[in-house]
C-alpha positions in Angstrom: 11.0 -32.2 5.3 14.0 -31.5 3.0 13.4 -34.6 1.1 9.7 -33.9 0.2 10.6 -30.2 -0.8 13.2 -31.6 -3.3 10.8 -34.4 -4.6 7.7 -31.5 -4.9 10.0 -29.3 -7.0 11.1 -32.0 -8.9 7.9 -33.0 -9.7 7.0 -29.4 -10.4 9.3 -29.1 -12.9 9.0 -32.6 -14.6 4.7 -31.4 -15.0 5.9 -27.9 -16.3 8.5 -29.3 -18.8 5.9 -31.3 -20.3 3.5 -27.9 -21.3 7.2 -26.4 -22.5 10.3 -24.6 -21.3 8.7 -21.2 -19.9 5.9 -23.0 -18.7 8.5 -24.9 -16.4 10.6 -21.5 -15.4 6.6 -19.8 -14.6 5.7 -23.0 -12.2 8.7 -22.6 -10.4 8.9 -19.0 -9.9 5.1 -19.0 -8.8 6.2 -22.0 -6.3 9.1 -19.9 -4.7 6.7 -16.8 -4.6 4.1 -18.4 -3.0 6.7 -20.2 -0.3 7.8 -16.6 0.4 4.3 -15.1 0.8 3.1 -18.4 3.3 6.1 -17.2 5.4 5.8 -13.9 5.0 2.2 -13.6 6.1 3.0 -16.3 8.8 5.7 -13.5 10.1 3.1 -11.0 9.8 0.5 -12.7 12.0 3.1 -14.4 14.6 4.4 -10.9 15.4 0.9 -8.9 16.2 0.8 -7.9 20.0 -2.0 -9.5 21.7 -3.9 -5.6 21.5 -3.8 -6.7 17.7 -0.9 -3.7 16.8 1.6 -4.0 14.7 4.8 -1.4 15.1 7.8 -0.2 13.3 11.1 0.0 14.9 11.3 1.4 18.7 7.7 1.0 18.9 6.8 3.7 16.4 3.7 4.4 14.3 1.3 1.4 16.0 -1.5 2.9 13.6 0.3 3.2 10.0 1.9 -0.6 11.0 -1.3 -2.1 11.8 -3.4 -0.6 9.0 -0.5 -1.9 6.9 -0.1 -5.5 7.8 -3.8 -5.6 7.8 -3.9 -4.9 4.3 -1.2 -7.2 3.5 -3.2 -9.8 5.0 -6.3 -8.8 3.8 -4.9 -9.4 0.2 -4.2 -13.5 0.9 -8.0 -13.1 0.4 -9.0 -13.8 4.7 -12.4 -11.4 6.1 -12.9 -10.7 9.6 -15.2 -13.9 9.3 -13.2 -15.8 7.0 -10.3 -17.5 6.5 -6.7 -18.4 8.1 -6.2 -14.8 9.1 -9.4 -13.6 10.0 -8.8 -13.2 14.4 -6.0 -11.3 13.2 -7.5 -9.0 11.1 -10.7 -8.7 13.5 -8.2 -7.9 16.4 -6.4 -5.2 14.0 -10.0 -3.6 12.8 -10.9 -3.5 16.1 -7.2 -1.5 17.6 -7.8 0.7 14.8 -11.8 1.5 15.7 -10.6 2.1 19.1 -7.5 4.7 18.3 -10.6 6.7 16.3 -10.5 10.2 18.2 -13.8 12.5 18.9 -12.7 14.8 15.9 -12.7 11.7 13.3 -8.9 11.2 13.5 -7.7 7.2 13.4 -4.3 7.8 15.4 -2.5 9.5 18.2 -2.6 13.3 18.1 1.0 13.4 19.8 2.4 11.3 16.4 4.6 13.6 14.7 3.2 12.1 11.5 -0.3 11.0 12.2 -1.4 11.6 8.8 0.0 8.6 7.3 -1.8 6.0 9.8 -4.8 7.9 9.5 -5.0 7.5 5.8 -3.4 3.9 5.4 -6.0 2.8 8.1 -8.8 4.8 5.9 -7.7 2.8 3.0 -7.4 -1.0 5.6 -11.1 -0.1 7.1 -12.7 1.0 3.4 -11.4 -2.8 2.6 -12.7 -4.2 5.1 -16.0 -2.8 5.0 -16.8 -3.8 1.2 -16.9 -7.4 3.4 -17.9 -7.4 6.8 -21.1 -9.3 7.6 -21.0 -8.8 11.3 -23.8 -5.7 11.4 -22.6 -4.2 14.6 -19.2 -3.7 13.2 -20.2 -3.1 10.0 -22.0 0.0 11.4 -19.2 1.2 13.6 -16.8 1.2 10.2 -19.5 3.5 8.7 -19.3 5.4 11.2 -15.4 5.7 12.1 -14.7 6.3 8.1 -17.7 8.8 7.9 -15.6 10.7 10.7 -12.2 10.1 9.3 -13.2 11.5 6.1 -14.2 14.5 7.7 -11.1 14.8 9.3 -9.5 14.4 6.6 -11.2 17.4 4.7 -10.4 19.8 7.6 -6.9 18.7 7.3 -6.1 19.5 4.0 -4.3 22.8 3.5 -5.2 25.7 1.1 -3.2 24.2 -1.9 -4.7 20.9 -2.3 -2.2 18.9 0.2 -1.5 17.6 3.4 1.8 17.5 5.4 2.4 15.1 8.5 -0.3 16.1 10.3 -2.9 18.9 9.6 -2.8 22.0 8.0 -4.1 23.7 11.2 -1.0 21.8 13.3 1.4 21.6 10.6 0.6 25.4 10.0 0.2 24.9 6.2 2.7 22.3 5.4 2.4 20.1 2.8 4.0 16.9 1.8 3.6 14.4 -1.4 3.8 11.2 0.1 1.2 12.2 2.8 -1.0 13.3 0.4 -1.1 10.6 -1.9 -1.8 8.2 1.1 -5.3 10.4 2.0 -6.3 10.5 -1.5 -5.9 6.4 -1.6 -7.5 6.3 1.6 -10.3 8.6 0.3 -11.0 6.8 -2.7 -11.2 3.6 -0.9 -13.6 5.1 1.4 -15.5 6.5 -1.6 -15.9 3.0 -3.4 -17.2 1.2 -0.1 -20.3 4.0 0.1 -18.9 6.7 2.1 -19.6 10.1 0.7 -16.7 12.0 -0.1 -17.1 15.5 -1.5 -15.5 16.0 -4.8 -13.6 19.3 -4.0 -11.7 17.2 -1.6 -10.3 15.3 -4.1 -10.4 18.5 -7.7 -8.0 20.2 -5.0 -5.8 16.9 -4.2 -5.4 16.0 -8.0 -4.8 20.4 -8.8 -2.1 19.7 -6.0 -0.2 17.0 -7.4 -0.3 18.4 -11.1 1.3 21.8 -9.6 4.0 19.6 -8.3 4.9 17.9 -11.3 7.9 19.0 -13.0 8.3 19.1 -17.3 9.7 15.6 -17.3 6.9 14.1 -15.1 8.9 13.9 -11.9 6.8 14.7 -8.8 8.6 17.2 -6.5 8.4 16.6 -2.7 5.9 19.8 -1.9 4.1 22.5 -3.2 6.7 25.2 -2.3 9.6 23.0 -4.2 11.5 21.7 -1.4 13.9 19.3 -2.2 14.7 20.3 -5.7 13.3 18.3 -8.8 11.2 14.8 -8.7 11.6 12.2 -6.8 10.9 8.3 -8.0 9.2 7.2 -4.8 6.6 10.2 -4.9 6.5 10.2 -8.4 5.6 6.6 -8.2 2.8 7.3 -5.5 1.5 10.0 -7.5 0.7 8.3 -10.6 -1.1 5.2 -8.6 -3.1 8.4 -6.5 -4.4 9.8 -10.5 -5.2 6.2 -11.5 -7.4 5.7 -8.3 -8.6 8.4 -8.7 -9.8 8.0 -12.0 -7.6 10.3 -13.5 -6.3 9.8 -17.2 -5.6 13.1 -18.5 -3.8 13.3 -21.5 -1.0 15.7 -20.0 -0.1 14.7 -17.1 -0.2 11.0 -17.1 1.7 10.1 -19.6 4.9 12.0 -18.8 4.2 11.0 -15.3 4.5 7.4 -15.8 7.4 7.8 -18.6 9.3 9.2 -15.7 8.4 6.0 -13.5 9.2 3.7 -16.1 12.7 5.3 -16.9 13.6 5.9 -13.0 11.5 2.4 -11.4 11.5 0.2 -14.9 15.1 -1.7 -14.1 13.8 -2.5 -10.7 17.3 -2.9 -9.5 19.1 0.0 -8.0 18.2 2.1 -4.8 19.9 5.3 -5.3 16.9 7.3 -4.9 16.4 6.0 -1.4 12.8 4.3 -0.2 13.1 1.2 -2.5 10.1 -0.7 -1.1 7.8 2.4 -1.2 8.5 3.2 -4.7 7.9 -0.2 -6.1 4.4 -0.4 -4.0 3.1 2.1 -5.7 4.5 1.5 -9.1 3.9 -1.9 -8.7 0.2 -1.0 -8.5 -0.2 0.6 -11.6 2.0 -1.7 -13.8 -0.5 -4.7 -12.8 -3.3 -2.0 -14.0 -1.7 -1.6 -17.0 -1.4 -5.6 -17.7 0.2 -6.9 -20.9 4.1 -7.7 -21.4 5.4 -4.7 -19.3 3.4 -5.9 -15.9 4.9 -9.4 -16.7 8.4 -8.2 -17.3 8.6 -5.7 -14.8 6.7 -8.3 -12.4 9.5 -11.4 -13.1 12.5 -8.8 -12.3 10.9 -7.1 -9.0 9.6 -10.3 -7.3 12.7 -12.2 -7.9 14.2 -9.5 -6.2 11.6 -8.9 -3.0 11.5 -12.9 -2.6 15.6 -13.1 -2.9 15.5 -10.8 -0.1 13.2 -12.2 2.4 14.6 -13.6 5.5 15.5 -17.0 7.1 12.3 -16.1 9.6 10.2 -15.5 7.1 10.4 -11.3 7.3 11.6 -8.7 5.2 14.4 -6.4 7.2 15.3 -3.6 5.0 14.4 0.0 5.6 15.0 2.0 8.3 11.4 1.8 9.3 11.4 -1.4 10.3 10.6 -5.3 9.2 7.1 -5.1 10.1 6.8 -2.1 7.3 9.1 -3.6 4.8 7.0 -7.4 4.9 3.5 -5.7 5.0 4.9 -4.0 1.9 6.5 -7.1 0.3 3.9 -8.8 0.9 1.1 -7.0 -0.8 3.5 -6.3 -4.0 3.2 -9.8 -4.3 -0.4 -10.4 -3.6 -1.6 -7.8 -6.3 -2.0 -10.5 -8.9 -4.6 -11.9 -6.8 -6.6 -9.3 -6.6 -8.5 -10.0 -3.8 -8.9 -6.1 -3.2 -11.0 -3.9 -4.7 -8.3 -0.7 -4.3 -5.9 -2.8 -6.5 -8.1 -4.6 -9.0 -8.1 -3.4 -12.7 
């Protein structure tokens, strides 16, 4: 096994060195990516419970894991009909379906933060959707995200955001990171055909633009909690305004200058929620393209694949490995572009 690895790379290199020097470092970074997404995604699949959950550490957050790791999985380019993954991501559509509550809720109503699985698995079912030739469960993903999107509605608060859980249970509170994730979640929901009313999102976009300080950073609420910006919402924010088709010529700009100066050197965690930050930002440097995506792209996947484990997972973050690979793992998928959501 050893021997062939060594032999593949070396042929690797001997075919790359023939089209040129970067041509032979570009083969052989794309090799070791690729080696650390195969494991990763094997990790992924090998660690769904036989209900087709995924969870975070003690058990926590079944639905934000499981929407997640579907996505990451998703993004290798499997269906629910097709491909290696496809039981696992049938078994995961079908865990989510059933956690959809009477009031349109994907979740647990006794999760402290059910907003975030709500709107991740908003954003894994819109995916799926685009997809899914099986009619019956076509129809029952109309219907769930039809729901969840009203949900979602009722739970945004009077200023344009949305906290941990609803406004009416949160009594008002409102968060960035939690908004952003309804807003993606929306705006996947929108592209697959579900209607989504357009004050839903005017309000979400007034929201974040009322959080963003004079040098673009996005604060961590409405009422300024926390102090100035912070990278990881700031980061979220921006790839929220580009999904949602939203290129002002105020906001955006200073928005991602403040990414680019606090998230451009990929190294360094100071901020806290590496892996977060660098999903997001990730998303809209491959939008941009050109030599910053490819710069940007070299430096942050050698670190993410430098990082992996001997097993195959990811397990950094206080969350849990499950979180951290689905992450990783659809960082370094988004050159595929096998979802719509990500695609330029």
């Amino acid at each position: 096994m050893i021997a062939s690895r060594v032999l593949r790379s070396f042929f690797i290199v001997l075919a790359a060195a023939i089209a040129g020097p970067s041509a032979a470092w570009a083969d052989l970074r794309q090799s070791e990516v690729d080696r650390a997404v195969d494991r990763g995604l094997e990790w992924l699949a090998n660690h769904q419970s036989q209900l087709g959950h995924w969870t975070a550490n003690s058990n926590q957050y079944p639905t934000a894991m499981t929407a997640l790791s579907g996505i990451a999985l998703l993004c290798e380019g499997s269906t629910t009909m097709q491909g290696k993954y496809a039981p696992n991501i049938r078994r995961a559509v079908d865990y989510l379906i059933g956690r959809c509550r009477g009031n349109g809720l994907i979740g647990a109503s006794d999760d402290s933060r059910y907003t975030y699985g709500h709107g991740f698995s908003m954003l894994f079912l819109s995916q799926v959707l685009g997809e899914e030739e099986d009619l019956d469960r076509r129809q029952k993903l109309i219907e769930v995200l039809a729901k969840a999107v009203e949900f979602t509605g009722q739970a945004q608060t009077s200023g344009g955001g949305w906290g941990y859980v609803s406004a009416k249970d949160g009594h008002g509170f409102d968060e960035g990171s939690t908004t952003i994730t309804q807003v993606q979640g929306l705006r996947g929901c929108r592209n697959a055909g579900i209607p989504v009313p357009k004050e839903i999102i005017a309000k979400a976009i007034g929201y974040i633009k009322k959080c963003t300080g004079p040098d673009g950073g996005v604060r961590y609420n409405l009422a300024g909690a926390g102090g100035g910006g912070r990278p990881p919402i700031t980061a979220a924010a921006i790839a929220c305004l580009y999904n949602a088709g939203e290129y002002d010529e105020e906001y955006v700009p200073k928005i991602l200058l403040y990414c680019k100066r606090n998230l451009g050197q990929v190294s360094g965690n100071s901020f806290g929620h590496w892996h977060y930050a660098h999903y997001y930002y990730a998303q809209v440097m491959y939008r941009e393209g050109g030599t910053e995506w490819e710069t940007y792209r070299d430096k942050l996947f050698q670190q993410i694949v430098s990082e992996a484990g001997a097993d195959g997972g990811w397990n950094q973050g206080y969350i849990g490995t499950v979180y951290t690979t689905a992450i990783n793992l659809t960082i370094l998928q988004l050159p595929k572009g096998m979802l719509p959501i990500y695609q330029r």
